[in-house]
N, C-alpha and C positions, 0 to 999 in steps of 0.2 A: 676338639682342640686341646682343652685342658687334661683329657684321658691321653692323649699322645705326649705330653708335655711329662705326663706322670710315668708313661711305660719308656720313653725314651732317658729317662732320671734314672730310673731304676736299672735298667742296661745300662746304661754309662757306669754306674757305681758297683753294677756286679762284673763289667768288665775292666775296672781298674782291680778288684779283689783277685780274677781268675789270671789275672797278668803277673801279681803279685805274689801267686803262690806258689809260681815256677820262680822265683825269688828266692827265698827259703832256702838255709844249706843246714838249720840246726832249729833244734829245741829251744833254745837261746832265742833264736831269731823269729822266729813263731812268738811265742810267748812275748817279750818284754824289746825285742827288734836291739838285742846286743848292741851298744855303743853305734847303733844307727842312725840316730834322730842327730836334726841340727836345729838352731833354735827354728828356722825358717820351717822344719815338720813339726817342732813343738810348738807351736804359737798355733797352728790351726786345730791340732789332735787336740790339747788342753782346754784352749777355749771353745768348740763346739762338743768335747765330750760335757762343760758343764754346763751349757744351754739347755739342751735336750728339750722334750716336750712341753716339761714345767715350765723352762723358762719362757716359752713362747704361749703356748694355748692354757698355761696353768697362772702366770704372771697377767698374761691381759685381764682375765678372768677374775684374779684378786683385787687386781686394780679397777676395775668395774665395780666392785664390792666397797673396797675398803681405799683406794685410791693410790698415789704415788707410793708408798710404803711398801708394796707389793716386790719392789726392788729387791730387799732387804738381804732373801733367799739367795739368789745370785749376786750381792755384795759380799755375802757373808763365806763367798766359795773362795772367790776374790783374794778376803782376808787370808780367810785358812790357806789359799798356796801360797801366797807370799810368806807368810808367816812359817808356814813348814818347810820352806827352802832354809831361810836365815836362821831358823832356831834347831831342826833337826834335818837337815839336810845332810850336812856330815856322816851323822848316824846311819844314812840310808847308803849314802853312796862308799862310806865305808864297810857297811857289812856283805852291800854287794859284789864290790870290790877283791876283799879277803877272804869270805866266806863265801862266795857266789850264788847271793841270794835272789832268788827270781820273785820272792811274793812278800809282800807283809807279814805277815806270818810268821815265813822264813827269818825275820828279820825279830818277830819278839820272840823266837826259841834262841837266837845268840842272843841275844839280852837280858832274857829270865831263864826259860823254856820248853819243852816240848808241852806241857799240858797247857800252859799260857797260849803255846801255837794252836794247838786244837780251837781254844776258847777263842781266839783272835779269827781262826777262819772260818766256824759258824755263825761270829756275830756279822763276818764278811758279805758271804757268800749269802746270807740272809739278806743283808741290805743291801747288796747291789741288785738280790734278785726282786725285790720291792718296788727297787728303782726301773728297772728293769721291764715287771711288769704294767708297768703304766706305760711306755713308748708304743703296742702294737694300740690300747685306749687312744692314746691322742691319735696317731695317725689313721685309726678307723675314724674318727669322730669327723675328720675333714675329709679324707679319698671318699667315704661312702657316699654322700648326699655328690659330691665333685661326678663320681663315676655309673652314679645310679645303682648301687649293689648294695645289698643287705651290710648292715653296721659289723655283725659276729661273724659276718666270711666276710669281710674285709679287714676284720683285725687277725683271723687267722693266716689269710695271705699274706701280709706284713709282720705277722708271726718268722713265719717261716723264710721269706726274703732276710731277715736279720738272723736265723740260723744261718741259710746260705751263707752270706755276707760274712761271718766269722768264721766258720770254716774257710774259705778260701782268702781271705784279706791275711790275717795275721797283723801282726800290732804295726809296723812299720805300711802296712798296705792299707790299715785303717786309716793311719796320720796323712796318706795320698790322698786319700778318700775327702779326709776331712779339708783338706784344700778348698776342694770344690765346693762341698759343704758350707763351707765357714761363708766364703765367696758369695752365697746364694744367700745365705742368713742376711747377711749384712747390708748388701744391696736392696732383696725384695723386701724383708721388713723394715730397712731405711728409707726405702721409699715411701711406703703404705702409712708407715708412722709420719712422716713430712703431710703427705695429700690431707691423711686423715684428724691431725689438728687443725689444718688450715679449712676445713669443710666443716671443722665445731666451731671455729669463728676463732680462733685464734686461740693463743694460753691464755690472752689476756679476759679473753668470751666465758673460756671454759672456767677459769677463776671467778667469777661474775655466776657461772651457770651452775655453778656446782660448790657445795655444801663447804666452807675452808676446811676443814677437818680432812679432805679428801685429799689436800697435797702438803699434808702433816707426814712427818717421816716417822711419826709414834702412834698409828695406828694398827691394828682396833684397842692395840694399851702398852704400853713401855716396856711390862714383863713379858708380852706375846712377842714382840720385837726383840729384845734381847736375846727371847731367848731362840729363836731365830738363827740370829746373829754368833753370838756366843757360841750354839751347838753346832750351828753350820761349822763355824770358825775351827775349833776344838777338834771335831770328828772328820777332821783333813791330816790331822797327823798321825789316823791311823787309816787313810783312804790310798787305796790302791791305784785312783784315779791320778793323781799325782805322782803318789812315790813310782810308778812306771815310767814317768817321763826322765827322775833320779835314775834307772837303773837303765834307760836305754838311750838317756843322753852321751854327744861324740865326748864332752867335758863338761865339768861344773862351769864355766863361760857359757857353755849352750844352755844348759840345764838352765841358768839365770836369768840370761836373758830370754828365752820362752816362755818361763813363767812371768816374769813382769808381763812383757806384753801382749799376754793370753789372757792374764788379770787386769789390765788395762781396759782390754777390748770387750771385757764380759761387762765393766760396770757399766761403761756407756750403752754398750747394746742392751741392757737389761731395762732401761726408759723407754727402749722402742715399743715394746707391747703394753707397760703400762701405760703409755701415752694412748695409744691405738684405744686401750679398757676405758681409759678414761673420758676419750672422745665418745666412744660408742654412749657413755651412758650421757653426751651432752645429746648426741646425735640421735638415738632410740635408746632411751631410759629403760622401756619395757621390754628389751630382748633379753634372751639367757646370757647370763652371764660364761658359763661353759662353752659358747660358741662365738662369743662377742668378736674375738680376733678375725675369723674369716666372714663373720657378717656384717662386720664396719666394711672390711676392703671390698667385699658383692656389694655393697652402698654403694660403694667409690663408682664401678665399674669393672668388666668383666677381667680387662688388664691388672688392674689390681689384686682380685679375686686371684688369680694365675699366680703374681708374686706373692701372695701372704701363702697359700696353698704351699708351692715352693719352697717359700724359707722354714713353716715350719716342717713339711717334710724332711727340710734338709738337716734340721735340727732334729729331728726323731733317728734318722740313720744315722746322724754322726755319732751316736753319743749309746743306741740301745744295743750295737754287735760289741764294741769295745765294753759296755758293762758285759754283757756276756764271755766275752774272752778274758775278760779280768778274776771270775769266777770262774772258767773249769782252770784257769794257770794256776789258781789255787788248792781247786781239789786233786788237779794230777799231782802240782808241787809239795801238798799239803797234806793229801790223803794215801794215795797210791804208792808215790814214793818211800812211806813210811811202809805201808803193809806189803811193797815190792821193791826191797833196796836197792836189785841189783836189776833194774827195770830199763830195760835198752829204751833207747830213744825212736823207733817204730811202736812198738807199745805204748810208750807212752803218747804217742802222736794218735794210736787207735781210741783209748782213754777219750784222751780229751775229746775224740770226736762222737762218741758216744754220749759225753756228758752236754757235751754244746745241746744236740739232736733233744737228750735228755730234758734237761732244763731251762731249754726254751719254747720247749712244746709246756711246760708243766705253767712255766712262769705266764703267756700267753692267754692259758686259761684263765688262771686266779684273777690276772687283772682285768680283764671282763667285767667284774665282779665291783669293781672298782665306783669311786664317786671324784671324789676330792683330788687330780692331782698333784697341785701344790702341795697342799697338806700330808699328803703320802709323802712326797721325798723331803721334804721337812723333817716328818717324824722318821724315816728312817737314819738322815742322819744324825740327829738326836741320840740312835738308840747305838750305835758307836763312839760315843763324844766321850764317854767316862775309858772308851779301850787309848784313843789319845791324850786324854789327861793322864792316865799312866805313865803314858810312854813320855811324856813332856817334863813332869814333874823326876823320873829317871835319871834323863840329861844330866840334869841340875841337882838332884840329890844322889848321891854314889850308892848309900846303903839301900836303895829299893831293892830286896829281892823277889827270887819268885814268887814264892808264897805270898806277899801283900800283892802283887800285878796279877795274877790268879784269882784270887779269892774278891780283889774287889772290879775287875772284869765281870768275873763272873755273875756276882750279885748286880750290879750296879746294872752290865747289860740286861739282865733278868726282868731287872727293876723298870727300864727305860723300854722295853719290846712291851711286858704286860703293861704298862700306864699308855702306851703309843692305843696297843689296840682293844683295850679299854674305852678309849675316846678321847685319852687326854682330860678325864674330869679336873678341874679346877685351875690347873696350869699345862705348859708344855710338857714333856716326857723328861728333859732335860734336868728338871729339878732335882725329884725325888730320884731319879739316878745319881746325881754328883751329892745329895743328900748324903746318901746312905756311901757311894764306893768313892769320897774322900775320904771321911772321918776310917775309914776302915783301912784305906791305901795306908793312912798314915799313923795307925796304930799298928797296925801288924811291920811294918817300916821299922817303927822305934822299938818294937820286939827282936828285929834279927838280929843271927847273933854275929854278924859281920859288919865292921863299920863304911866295908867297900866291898860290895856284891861282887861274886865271880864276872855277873854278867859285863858290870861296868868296866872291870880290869881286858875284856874282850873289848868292848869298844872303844875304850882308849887305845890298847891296838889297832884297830883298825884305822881310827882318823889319824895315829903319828904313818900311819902305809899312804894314806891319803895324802896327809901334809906334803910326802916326801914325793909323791907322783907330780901334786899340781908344782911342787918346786923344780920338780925336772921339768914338766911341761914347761912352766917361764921359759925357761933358760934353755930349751932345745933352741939348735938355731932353724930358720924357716929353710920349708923345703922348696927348695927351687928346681925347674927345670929345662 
C-alpha cells in the first residue's frame, strides 16, 4: 500500500513537470518563470523550497537531541526573506528589470563585478549543491526500510527522479509542483504532530517528562543559536532561493505578499517535527534520533506512518530539483554566457541539460557520505553569509567598490567553507568568516578612491526605472472585460 502511495506521488509530480515543459516559450521562462509567478505560486515554491528534508527529518532529529530550539534553522530562513524583500529587494528587482538579470551573480557583477560574479557563483553553486546533496540522504533514509530496498539504490533512484524532475518542470512548473507539495507537508505532518503529542500525554506530560532545558529556545548555547540565526538570516541576501521569486514575480505586490505568507507558514510548520522529536524522546527515549520522525508516526499506526512518509517526501521533492535548477541557471547564466556570448537560446538550453545530468549524479554521490543533515545545511548557509553582508552593507554605504566585495568575499568565504568542514572547532563557521571579511570589507572601502562606486550610481538607476514602473502600475486603470 504505502509503495503505491509512493509510486503514484512520484507520477503525479513528474506528470505535472512533463505538462509543464510544453509550457516554456524562452530561456527566461525555464530558468527564473519570467514575471510568472502570482503570490498564490510563490507562497508554495518559497515555502516548501525552505523545508526541504532538514526541515522535516533533520529538525525532528535535533529536536530529539536538543529539544524546541531545533526551530531556529527554519525561523532564521523566515527572517532572512522577509528581511531581503524590505532591505534589498529593490536592488534585485531593479537590476533584473534594467539589466535583465536571471542570477545572483548577475546581479553583483552590476554592482561591483565580473570577478566578484565568478566569486558570488562558486560560493553559490557550492552551497546549493551541499544543500542539495543531503535531499536523495533523507529521502533514502525513509522509502528504503517503507519499500524494502537497499538504502544506496534507493538514494540513487531519488537521485535521478530529481534530475528528471528539473529537466522537465522548469521554475514556474516547479512552483505547480510545489502546491501539491506544500498541500502534503502541512496536512500529513499536521496531523502526525497533533496524534503524536497527544500520545506523550500532552505538552503539559512532556514538560514534566523531559529535562526544561529541552523547550528553552537557547539551546545547546546562545552563540550556537545565534549563530544559526544570524547566518541563516545574512546569507538569504545573497540566496538564490528567494531572489528567484524577485525576478519571476507578476509585481512587487506579488513578490510581498508571497513572501510574507511563505515566511509565515515556514515558522509554524517548523514546530511540527520538533514537536513529533520531542515526543518520540518522551515516547522511546532510546530510538535514533536520525529516524525518530517516521518512527514516532509507525508508533502511531500504519496511517500515520503513510502521512509522515508523504510529508517528508514531499518536502524532499519540493525543495531538491529547484536547488538544482537554481545552480545550472547559474552556471549557464554565469559560466557559459561569459565564455559563449553570442550563445543562442537552444545551446544554451543543451548546457544546462547537461549540467543538471552533470551535477546531480555528482552531488547524489557525495551525499551518501553524509551524517548530520541539519548541520549540513546550517553550515552551508553560513558559508555564504559574509557574500550577503557585502551585498547589504552596499545598499547603504555608496563607496563599497569592487575590490573591498571581492577581496573580502573571497577570504571570508574561504574562511567559512575551511571552518564549516573542519568541523566547525569551537564555534560556528559564521564567526571567523565575518571575523576576518568585515574588518577587511571596510578597510579596503575606506581606501577607494571613489566616494560613490560606479556600481552604486548603476543601482540607483535602476530602482529611479523601478520607482517609475510601480508608479505607472498604481495608476494604470483596471483592465476590464
Amino acid at each position: 500500500m504505502v509503495a503505491l502511495f509512493v509510486f503514484l506521488y512520484f507520477a503525479l509530480t513528474i506528470g505535472i513537470g512533463l505538462y509543464m515543459v510544453r509550457q516554456k516559450s524562452s530561456v527566461a521562462d525555464y530558468f527564473v518563470a519570467k514575471k510568472g509567478l502570482t503570490a498564490g505560486l510563490i507562497i508554495p515554491l518559497l515555502f516548501a523550497e525552505l523545508i526541504a528534508g532538514a526541515g522535516t527529518v533533520g529538525n525532528a532529529a535535533t529536536a530529539f537531541n536538543i529539544g524546541i530550539s531545533s526551530v531556529w534553522v527554519n525561523w532564521g530562513m523566515s527572517i532572512g526573506c522577509v528581511a531581503v524583500f524590505y532591505l534589498a529587494g529593490k536592488l534585485y528587482l531593479g537590476f533584473s528589470k534594467k539589466y535583465g538579470a536571471m542570477s545572483v551573480p548577475q546581479v553583483y557583477m552590476h554592482r561591483f563585478d565580473s570577478k566578484t560574479r565568478s566569486v558570488m557563483m562558486v560560493i553559490l553553486v557550492a552551497v546549493y549543491m551541499i544543500i542539495f546533496a543531503q535531499q536523495p540522504v533523507a529521502a533514502a533514509g525513509i522509502l528504503s526500510p517503507l519499500l524494502g530496498l537497499d538504502k544506496m539504490m534507493m538514494g540513487w533512484i531519488v537521485g535521478i527522479v530529481f534530475i528528471i524532475l528539473t529537466l522537465t518542470g522548469g521554475m514556474k512548473g516547479l512552483a505547480w509542483m510545489n502546491v501539491l507539495h506544500s498541500f502534503v507537508m502541512y496536512l500529513g505532518l499536521g496531523i502526525v504532530c497533533v496524534v503524536a503529542v497527544t500520545a506523550a500525554g500532552g505538552l503539559g506530560h512532556m514538560q514534566a517528562a523531559l529535562p526544561a532545558k529541552m523547550f528553552a529556545f537557547t539551546q545547546p548555547d546562545m552563540q550556537t543559536v545565534i549563530g544559526w540565526v544570524l547566518g541563516t538570516a545574512l546569507s538569504f541576501f545573497a540566496a538564490s532561493t528567494v531572489v528567484v521569486v524577485l525576478f519571476g514575480a507578476q509585481s512587487q505586490t506579488s513578490a510581498r505578499n508571497g513572501i510574507l505568507w511563505a515566511s509565515g507558514l515556514v515558522i509554524v510548520f517548523a514546530l511540527f517535527p520538533a514537536l513529533i522529536g520531542m515526543a518520540g524522546k518522551v515516547i522511546m527515549p532510546t530510538a535514533a534520533a536520525n529516524s525518530i520522525l517516521y518512527v514516532v508516526a509507525n508508533h502511531l499506526g500504519s496511517m500515520y506512518a503513510v502521512m509522515a512518509s508523504m510529508g517528508i517526501l514531499a518536502a524532499i521533492l519540493s525543495t531538491a530539483p529547484a536547488l538544482l535548477l537554481i545552480s545550472i541557471t547559474m552556471l549557464t547564466q554565469d559560466m557559459v554566457r561569459v565564455i559563449k556570448p553570442g550563445i543562442s537560446e537552444k545551446e544554451e538550453m543543451k548546457w544546462a541539460k547537461i549540467f543538471t545530468i552533470a551535477l546531480g549524479l555528482m552531488a547524489t554521490y557525495f551525499g551518501m557520505q553524509s551524517t548530520s543533515i541539519l548541520a549540513q545545511m546550517a553550515g552551508a548557509f553560513q558559508i555564504r553569509s559574509v557574500a550577503g553582508v557585502v551585498l547589504l552593507v552596499a545598499i547603504f554605504w555608496p563607496r563599497v567598490d569592487s575590490r573591498a566585495a571581492f577581496w573580502s568575499m573571497l577570504i571570508g568565504g574561504i574562511i567559512a567553507a575551511g571552518w564549516h568542514f573542519a568541523g566547525n572547532p569551537y564555534c560556528t563557521s559564521l564567526y571567523p568568516s565575518l571575523a576576518v571579511g568585515i574588518p577587511l570589507l571596510v578597510i579596503l572601502t575606506l581606501m577607494a578612491e571613489k566616494p560613490i562606486a560606479d556600481g552604486h550610481q548603476k543601482y540607483l538607476s535602476a530602482i529611479e526605472d523601478l520607482a517609475k514602473d510601480a508608479l505607472e502600475e498604481q495608476t494604470r486603470p483596471p483592465i476590464t472585460h
